[in-house]
N, C-alpha and C positions, 0 to 999 in steps of 0.2 A: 746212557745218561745224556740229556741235552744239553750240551752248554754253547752256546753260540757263542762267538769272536766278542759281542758288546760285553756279556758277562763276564769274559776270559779279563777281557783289560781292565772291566770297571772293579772284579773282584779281585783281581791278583791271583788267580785258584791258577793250579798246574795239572795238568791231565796228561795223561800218558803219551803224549808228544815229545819224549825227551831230547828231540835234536832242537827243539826251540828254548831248551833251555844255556843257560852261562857254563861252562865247561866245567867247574866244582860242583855246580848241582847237579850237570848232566852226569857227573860221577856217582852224585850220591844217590841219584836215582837209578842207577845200577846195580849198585852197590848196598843200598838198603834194606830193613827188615820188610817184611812183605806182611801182612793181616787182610784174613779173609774174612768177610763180614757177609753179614746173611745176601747183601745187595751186590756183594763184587769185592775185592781185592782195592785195597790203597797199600801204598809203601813209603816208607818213611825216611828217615835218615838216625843217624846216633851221632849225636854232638854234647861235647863234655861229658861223653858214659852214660847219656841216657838217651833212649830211645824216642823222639818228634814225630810226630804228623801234626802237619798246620792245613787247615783249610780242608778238613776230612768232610766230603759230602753227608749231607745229615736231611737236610730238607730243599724240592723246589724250590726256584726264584720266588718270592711271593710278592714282585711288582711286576709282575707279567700276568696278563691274559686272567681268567677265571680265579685264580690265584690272590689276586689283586681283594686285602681287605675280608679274605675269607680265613681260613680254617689251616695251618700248616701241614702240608702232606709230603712225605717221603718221596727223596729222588725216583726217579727209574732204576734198576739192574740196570749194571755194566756188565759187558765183556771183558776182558784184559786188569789191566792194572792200572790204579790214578796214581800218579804221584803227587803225594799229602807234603810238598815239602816248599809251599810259600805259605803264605797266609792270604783266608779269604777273604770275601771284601764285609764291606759293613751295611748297617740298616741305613734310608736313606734318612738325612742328619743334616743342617746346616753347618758351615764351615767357610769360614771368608777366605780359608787359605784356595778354597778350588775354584773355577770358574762357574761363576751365578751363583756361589753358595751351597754348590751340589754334592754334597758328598756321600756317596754309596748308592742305594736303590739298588741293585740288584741282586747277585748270586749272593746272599750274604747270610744262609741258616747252615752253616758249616762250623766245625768244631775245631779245637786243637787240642789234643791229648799227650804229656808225656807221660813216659811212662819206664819204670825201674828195665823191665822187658815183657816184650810180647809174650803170651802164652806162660809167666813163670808162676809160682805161686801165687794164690788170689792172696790181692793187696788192696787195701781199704780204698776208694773211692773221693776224690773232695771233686765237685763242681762247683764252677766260679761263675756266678751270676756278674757282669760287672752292672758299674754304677753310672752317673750321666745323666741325674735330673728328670729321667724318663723323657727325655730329649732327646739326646745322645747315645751313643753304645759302641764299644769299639775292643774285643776281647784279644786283639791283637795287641793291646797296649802293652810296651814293655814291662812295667811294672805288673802283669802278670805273669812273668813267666814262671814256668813250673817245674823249671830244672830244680831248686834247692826240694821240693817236694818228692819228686823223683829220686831223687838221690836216699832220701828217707823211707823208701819203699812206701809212697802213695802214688796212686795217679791220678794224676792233674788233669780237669779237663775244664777247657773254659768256652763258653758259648755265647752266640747273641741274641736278640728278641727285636721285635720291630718296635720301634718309637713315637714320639709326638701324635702328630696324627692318624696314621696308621696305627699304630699301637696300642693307642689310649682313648682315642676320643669315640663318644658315644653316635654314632653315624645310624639314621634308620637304613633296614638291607642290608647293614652287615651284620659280620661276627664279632660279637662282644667280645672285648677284655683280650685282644688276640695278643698283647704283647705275654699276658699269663700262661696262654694257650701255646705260645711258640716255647713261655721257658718249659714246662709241661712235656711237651711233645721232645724239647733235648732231652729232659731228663729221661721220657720212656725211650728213646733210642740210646742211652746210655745202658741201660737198667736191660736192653738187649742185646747190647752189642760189645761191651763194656768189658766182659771174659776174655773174647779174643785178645784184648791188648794187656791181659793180666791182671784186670782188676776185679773185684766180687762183688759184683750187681747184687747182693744180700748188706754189704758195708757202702754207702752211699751217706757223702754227709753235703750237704748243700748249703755253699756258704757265700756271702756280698756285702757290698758296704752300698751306704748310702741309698740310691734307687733301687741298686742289686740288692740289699738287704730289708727295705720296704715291700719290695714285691714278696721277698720270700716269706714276710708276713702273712701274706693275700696265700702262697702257697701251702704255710700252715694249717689256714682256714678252710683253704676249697676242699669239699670233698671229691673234685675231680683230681689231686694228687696224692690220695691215699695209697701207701704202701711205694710209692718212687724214693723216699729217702729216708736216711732211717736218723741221722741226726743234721743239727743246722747251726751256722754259726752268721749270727746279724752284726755285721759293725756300723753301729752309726745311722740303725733305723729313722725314717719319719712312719712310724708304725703308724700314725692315727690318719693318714693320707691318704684318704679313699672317698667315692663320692657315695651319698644316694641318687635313686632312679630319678627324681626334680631334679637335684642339683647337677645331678650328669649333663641332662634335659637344657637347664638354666645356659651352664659352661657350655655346649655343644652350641645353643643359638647365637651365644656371642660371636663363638669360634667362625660358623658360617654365614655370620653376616659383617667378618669383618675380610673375607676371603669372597667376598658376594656372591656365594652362591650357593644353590638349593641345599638344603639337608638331605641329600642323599647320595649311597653309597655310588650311583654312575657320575653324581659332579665332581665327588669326590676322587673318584677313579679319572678322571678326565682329563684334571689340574693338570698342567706341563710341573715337572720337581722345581721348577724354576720360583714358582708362583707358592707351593706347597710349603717351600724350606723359607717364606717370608715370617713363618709365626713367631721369631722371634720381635718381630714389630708388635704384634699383639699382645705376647709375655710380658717384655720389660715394663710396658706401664704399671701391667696390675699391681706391681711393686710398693708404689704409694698413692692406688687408689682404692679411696674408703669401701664403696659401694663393694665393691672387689671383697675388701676383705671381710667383708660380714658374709657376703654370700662364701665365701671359703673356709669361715669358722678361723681364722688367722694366719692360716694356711695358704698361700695366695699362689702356692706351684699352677698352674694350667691343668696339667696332663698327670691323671689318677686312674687309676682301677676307680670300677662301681660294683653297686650291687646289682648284678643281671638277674641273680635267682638262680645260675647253675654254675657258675666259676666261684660266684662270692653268693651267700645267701644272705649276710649282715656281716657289720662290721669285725674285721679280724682282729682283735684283740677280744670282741664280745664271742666268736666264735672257740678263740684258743679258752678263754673260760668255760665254757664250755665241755670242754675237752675234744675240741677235734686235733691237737697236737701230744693227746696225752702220752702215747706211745712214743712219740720222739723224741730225744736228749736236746737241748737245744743250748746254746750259749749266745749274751747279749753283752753288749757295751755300747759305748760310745766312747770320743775325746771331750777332753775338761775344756777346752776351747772352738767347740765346734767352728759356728760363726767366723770366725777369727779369717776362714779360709776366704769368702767372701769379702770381709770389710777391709782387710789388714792390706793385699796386695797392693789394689788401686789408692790405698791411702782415705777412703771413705769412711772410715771407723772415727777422723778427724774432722768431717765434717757435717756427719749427721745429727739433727736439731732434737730435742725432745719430743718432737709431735712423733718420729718413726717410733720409740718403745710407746705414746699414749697411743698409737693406732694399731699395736699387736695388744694391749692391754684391752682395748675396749674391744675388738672382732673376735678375742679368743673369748672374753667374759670372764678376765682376770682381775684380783684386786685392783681396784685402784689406785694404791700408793704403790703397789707390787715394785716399782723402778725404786723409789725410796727405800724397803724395804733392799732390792738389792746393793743400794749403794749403800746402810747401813754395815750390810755384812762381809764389806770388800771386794764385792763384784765385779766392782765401776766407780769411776767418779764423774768421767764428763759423760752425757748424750750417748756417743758413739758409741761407748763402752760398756756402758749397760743396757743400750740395744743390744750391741753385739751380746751381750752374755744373757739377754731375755731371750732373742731369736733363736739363739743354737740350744738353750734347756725345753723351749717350748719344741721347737721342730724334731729335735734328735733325743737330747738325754731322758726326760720324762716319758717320752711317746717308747724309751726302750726298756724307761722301768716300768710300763704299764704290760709289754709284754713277759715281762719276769713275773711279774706280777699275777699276771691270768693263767701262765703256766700253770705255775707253783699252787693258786690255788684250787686249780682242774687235777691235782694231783700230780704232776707231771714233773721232771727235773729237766733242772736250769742251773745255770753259773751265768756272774755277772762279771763284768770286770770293767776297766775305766780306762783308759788311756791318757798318761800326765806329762810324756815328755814335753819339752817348751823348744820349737826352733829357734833357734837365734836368727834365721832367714829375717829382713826387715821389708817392710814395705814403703812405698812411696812418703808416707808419713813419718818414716822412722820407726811407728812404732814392728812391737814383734812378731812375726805369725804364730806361735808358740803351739800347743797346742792344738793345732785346729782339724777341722775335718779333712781327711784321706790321709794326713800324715801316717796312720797306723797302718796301711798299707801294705807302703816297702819291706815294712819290717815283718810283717806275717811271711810276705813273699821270700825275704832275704832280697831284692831288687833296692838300695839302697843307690845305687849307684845311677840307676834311671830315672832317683826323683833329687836331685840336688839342687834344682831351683823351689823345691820347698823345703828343703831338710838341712841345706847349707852340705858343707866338704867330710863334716866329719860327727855323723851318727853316730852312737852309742852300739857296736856291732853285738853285745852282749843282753841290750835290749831285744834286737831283733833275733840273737838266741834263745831267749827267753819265750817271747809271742810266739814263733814258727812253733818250739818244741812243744807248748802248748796244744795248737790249734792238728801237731801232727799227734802227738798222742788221744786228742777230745777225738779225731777221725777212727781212730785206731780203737779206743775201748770206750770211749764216752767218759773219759775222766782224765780234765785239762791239768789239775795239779792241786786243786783249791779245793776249799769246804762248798758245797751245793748254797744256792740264794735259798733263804726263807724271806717269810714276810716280817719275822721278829730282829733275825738278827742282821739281816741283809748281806751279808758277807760280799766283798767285792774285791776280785785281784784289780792292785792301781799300778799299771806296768809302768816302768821309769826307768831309771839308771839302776834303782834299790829297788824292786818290785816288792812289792809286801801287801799282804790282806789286809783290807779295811771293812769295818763297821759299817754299815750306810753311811757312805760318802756323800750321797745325795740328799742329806735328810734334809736341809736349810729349802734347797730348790723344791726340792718334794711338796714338805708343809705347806710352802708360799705360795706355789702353783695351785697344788689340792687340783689336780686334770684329774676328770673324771670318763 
């Protein structure tokens, strides 16, 4: 396996050099379980009774050489033994915490797996797509970790996929839609290597929030991920976030003419990361410009999957109608306060004017009093407020009942559910982050304790009993605990302190919106 000294440090990855490691790892790297994989042996460690590898090699560098912009392909065979026991590095990402804004570029298509034990009964499977705006990605996040999963006899695996512009943007010369491609290419080395560490490549349920659970939309749809998973759980989809071949076209010439340089894949390859990880200069505006948001359909994120013709053929939600998920169990939600995550910290939710909900109203081709209408029904009362509560039903909650929706009518089964706890966490304005986007999280994971600058000291722990033993039993048999969604009766668990089934919960948003 190649790894050079720049990868070693940029990734954090640990290879079988154990005198370079800290005297307790150089322990556990002695001392650990060992799995032989079709490509070479890693080993791991057992911390808290369950069995770790972090940064288990999965794929080449793919900002180096030929690599660069193309197609993901599997490390080299090793000799000897790696030891799996730091975590790898990440996709290359803006980050003002690092120098020029650089953060990751290289060794970074590596996995991290717990697992009950190596080699012990086949145990059902969850992979964790994470989330990041399709900007970002970082599966090292503590709030992933997969010990409470582990401990329930699943195994946890959590991967990354390249971003921004590598990832997403439509470059001529390259390879389409590679951030789909990379998740893709984890799952088939999951789906082969996956036994050795005790899990049943037959039991694969593939689950994410937010970006990680929009793409797994896009994966529903592709027919190049037929038969990798066998059930999916979406928290907090922008399901309808995808471009056409213009629109791809349109975003791409903006992209490289505000980066001045040619539309193609060698200028692209060329960029120093310094110059690359500027695109949040170019992001932030589109935020509240018009032109922007007509051409996005109201959608104004940057960085989307397209339709190429062989990852995606049309839109995935028109594809899941279809039936190209019909074989799969799938489960959807969102939180009752998506937005809230966005507006509530910085205190912005106080001073946004009504022209932001009239400019999501008129780019999506929504009613016109739609803001009225929701301040009508208790949504909102100032600006801020019913932005905030249009933003997050149009980008998350509707775009996740459109995918229940195409399920269910392709034949297929689905469960919905909703997520209603309220933080007390306050934002700069005072007011509350309450339910907002990622909070549901922690509490799948059981990691309450790694998010307390959004969740506040003292989480409901019976809540996050509740979601965990859900999301491990939906892995386990395809049945999270609830009545299955129809189109009549919509049935939807509303997890809280008191979790209980509700009726269409969403009907108010639904009617008013009418997304088609």
């Amino acid at each position: 396996m190649n790894l050079s000294r720049r990868s070693f440090v940029r990734g954090l990855s640990v290879v079988s050099a154990s005198a370079l490691l800290p005297f307790p790892l150089r322990a556990l790297a002695q001392e650990g379980p060992v799995v032989q994989t079709p490509r070479g042996a890693v080993r791991g460690a057992v911390q808290d009774g369950v069995h770790v590898f972090r940064g288990v090699p999965c794929g080449k560098n793919p900002y180096e050489g030929a690599l660069r912009l193309a197609a993901p392909e599997y490390v080299d065979a090793w000799s000897g033994v790696v030891d799996a026991l730091e975590p790898g590095g990440v996709p290359l990402q803006f980050s003002r915490d690092f120098p020029g804004g650089v953060k990751g570029g290289g060794d970074c298509l590596r996995l991290n797996i717990w697992t009950p034990e190596p080699g012990a009964t086949k145990c059902p499977v969850m992979v964790w797509i994470p989330g990041g705006g399709s900007t970002s990605c970082d599966n090292n996040d503590p709030r992933y970790d997969g010990t409470a999963f582990a401990r329930d006899g699943v195994v946890l695996v959590t991967i990354n996929y390249r971003v921004n512009v590598d990832g997403f943007l439509k470059i001529p010369g390259a390879t389409a839609n590679i951030a789909l491609r990379d998740m893709m290419f984890a799952l088939r080395w999951v789906k082969e290597n996956i036994a050795a560490f005790g899990g049943d490549p037959h039991n694969v349920t593939v689950f994410g929030q937010s970006a990680g659970a929009t793409h797994i939309t896009s994966l529903l749809a592709s027919p190049l991920s037929r038969g990798l998973f066998r059930r999916a759980i979406l928290q907090s989809p922008a399901a309808l976030a995808q471009y056409d071949p213009d629109t791809a076209d349109k975003v791409a010439a903006q992209v490289f003419a505000f980066y001045g340089v040619e539309p193609s894949r060698a200028a692209v390859a060329a960029m120093p990361f310094e110059k690359l990880v500027t695109y949040p200069q170019f992001v932030g505006p589109k935020a509240t410009d018009d032109a922007w948001a007509e051409l996005t359909g109201g959608n104004v994120a940057v960085f989307k999957p397209w339709y190429d013709g062989e990852v995606l053929t049309m839109r995935p939600v028109d594809a899941i109608r279809q039936g190209s998920a019909k074989g799969v169990d799938i489960l959807v939600g969102s939180t009752e306060d998506e937005w809230r995550y966005y507006s509530v910290p910085s205190g912005a939710i106080a001073e946004f004017g009504p022209d932001r909900a009239q400019r999501l109203i008129r780019s999506a081709r929504l009613a016109p009093d739609l803001a009225e209408q929701y301040r009508k029904a208790g949504r909102g009362e100032t600006p801020g407020e019913l932005f905030t509560a249009l933003q997050g039903d149009f980008i998350f909650r509707m775009s996740a009942n459109k995918v229940l929706e195409s399920q269910t009518e392709a034949g297929g089964r689905a469960w919905a559910y909703s997520f209603g706890w309220k933080s007390p966490v306050k934002g700069k304005s005072g007011a509350q982050l309450g339910a907002a986007h990622s909070c549901d999280v922690p509490f799948v994971f059981r990691t309450m304790q790694a998010s307390k600058r959004n969740l506040g000291d003292n989480p409901p722990q019976a809540l996050s009993d509740a979601m965990h033993t859900a999301w491990v039993n939906f892995a386990k048999n395809g049945a999270p605990g609830w009545t299955p969604f129809d189109t009549q009766k919509r049935m939807t668990m509303v997890f809280n302190e008191n979790s209980r089934e509700v009726a269409d919960p969403w009907k108010f948003e639904r009617e008013a919106m009418g997304l088609k």
